[in-house]
Steps between C-alpha positions, in 0.01 A plus 500: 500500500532546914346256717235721573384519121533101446268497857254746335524316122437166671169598717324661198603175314358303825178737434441437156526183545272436782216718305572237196416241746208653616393561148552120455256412785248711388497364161545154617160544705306613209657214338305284768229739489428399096568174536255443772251664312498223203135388368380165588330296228344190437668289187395225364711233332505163316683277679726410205562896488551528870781185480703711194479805705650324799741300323634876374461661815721209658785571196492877568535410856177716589154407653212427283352848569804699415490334210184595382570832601823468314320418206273723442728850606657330216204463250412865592838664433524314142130610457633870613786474238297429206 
């Protein structure tokens, strides 16, 4: 391969890989984008249930919230499986 081939091979390399980068971006704002769009609700808890939840949350090293949602995404898939 001459140098002038390598040159060439190398800036359509340096292409693709700054459009995978820009693909990246663009999916990391809709990322973002989703996220910010979560629903807000109102839950309410016994406090004995709300200590257990935290106690787990704490051992999974998440907050309380994630756990919840954690929880039920995983409720739903099993529920989707059946």
């Amino acid at each position: 391969m001459t140098p002038e081939e390598r040159e060439a091979a190398l800036e359509a390399r340096l292409e693709r890989v700054k459009a995978l980068e820009e693909e990246i971006k663009r999916r990391e704002k809709a990322v973002k984008r989703a996220e910010s769009a979560r629903k807000q609700i109102v839950l309410r808890l016994s406090p004995t249930l709300w200590d257990e939840i935290a106690a787990w949350a704490e051992e999974d090293f998440r907050s309380i919230n994630g756990q919840i949602e954690y929880l039920l995404t995983e409720a739903v898939r099993k529920r989707k499986k059946l």
